[in-house]
N, C-alpha and C positions, 0 to 999 in steps of 0.2 A: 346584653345579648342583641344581634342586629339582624334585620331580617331583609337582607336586601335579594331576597326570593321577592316580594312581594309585589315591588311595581309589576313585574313577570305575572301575576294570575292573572289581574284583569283582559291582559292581550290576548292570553291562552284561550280564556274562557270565550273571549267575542270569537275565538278563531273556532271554538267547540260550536258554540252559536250559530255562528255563519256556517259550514258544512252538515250543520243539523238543523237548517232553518227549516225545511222544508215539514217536518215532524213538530218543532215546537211552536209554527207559524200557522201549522193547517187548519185549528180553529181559534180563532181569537172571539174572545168575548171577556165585557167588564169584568173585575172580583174585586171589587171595590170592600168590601167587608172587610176578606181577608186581606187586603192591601193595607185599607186603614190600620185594622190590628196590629199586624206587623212594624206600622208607621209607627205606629202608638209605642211600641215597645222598642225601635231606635229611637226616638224623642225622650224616652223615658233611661236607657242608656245614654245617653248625653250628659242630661242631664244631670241623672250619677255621678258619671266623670269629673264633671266642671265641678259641682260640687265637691268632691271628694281628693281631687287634684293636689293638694297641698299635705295631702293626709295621706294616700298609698303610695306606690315605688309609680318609678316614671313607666314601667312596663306594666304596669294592672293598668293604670292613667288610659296607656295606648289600645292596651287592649277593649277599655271602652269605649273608646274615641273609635277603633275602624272597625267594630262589630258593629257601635250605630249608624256606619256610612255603611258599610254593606249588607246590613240590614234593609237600609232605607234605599240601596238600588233594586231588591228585591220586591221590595215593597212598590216601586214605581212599576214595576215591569208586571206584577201583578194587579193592580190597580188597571194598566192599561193596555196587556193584552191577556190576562187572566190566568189560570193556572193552570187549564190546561197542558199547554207548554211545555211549563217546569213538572208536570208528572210524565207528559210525554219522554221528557230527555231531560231527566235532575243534574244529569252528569255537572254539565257548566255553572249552577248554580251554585251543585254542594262543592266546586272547586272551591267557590270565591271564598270558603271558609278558611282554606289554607292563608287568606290574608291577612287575618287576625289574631297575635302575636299569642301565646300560651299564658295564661294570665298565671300565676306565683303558684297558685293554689294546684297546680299541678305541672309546671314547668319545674317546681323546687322537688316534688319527689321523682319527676322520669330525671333528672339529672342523677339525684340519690342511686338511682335504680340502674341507671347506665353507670356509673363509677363505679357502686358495688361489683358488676358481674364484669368492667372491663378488667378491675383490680383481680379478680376469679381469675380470668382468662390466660393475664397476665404473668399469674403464678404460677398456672399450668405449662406456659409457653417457657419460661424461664427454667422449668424441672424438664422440658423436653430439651432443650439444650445445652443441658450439662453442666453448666455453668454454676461458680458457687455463689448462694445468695442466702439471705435471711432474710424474712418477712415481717414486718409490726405495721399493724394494719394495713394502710395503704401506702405506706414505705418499703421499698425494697433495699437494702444492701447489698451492692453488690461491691468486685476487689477492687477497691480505689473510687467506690463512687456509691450515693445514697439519690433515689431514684423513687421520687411521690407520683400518686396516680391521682395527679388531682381532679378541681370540677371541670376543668378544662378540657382531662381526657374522657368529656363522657359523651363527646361530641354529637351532642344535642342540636346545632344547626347542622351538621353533614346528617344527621338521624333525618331530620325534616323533609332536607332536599332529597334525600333518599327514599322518605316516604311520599310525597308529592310526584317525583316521577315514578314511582310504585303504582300510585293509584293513575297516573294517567298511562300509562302502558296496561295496565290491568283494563284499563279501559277500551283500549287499544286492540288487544291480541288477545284477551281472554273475555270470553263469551259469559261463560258459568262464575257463579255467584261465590261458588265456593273457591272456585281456584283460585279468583281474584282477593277474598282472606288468605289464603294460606300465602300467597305472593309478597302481601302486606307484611303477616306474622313474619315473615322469615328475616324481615329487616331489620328485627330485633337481634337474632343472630349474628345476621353479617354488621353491624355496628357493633356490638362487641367483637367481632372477629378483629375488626378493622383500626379499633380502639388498640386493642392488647399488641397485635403486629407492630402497629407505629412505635408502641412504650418500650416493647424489647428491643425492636431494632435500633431504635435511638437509642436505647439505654447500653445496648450491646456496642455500639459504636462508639458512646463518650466511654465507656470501662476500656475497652481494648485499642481504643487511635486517641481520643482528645476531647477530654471534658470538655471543653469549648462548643461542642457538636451541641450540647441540651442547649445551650444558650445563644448558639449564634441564626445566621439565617435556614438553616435546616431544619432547625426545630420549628421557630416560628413559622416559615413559607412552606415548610416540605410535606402538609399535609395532600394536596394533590395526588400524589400518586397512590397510596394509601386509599383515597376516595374513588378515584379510579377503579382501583383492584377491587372496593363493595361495588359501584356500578357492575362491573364485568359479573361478580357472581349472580347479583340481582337479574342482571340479562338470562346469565345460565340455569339459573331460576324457572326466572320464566320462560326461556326457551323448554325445557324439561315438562314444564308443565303445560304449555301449547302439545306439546307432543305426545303429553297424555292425554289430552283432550281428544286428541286424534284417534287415538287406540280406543278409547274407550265409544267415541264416537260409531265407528266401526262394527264394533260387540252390539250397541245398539240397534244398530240398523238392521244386524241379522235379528 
């Protein structure tokens, strides 16, 4: 799995930093304690890591490798301007977690958990289109062509970048604590929505024009527009829910 989101937080977060400096800059004072601590427990993830390197998958490895680097920038910035700060405005801080890869232990069941319901979705999508098919498990049948909904369509990195700009528009345009959940939750939907779309219409294009389609560059490149289409709902989302804010805002005041 690859995570080339990632160079992308640190810039984000100096850029949340910098137009909220003013709020997490207002009082500085030492927190040497909890700075230490914090130190203490990246040094001690390292540590782990190095040790255990030859013994878990390259992606638990990493994962303890750049939670002890962003632990320990944490850690500095605590240390020497204290934590005031990061209570004043956690926003940048709690981004920087997005930097640190899903360790197995729960990367391997949200994949389980996105396949199962995009294979759901799938099924659904293929009986609303009339089409004739048979199902065994995560294989579909269709005329002239057999169609798996494998780990691949569970799309686990579009989930990510979907929730990453989720939480930073939430951050953005929604005020309320709750809205900003429900904005998140919903991206569990639209990633199955967006999963199952892609698998019928490819699947609907190599049965009816040219099996060639599952395997040439459409399949592999053409997720784009697909991610797109979750962008777009995610927006309409949250536009929806900006809009409730408003209404309800309103009802308040009187």
């Amino acid at each position: 799995m690859t995570y080339s989101h990632s160079p992308l937080i640190p810039v984000i977060s100096l850029f949340f930093i910098f137009i909220h400096r003013k709020k997490i800059f207002e009082k500085i004072h030492y927190s040497i304690l909890e700075g230490s601590l914090l130190l203490i427990i990246a040094l001690s993830l390292y540590v782990i890591g190095i040790s255990l390197k030859g013994s878990i998958s390259k992606n638990d490895f990493l994962t303890l490798m750049i939670a002890s680097q962003v632990l320990t920038l944490i850690s500095m910035f605590l240390i020497i301007y204290g934590h005031t700060g990061i209570l004043a405005c956690p926003f940048p801080f709690i981004l920087l977690i997005f930097m640190i890869p899903i360790p197995s232990l729960i990367l391997d069941p949200s994949i389980h958990f996105l396949k199962a319901g995009t294979t759901e979705m799938t099924a659904w999508f293929f009986a609303l289109s009339g089409v004739d098919f048979l199902r065994e498990g995560s294989y579909f049948h269709l005329p002239g062509l057999i169609v798996e909904v494998a780990d691949e369509c569970s799309g686990i990195r579009s989930s990510i970048a979907l929730l990453i700009t989720g939480f930073i528009a939430a951050h953005l345009f929604l005020p309320s604590f709750n809205k900003k959940i429900i904005l998140l939750i919903t991206i569990i939907p639209i990633t199955l929505f967006k999963n199952s779309i892609r698998v019928v219409t490819l699947a609907l294009l190599g049965s009816q024009i040219d099996k060639s389609i599952l395997s040439g560059a459409v399949h592999k490149e053409g997720g784009k527009p697909f991610f797109l289409l979750a962008m777009g709902l995610l927006f309409l989302i949250l536009w929806l829910l900006k809009s409730w804010k408003l209404t309800t805002k309103t009802k308040d005041d009187v």
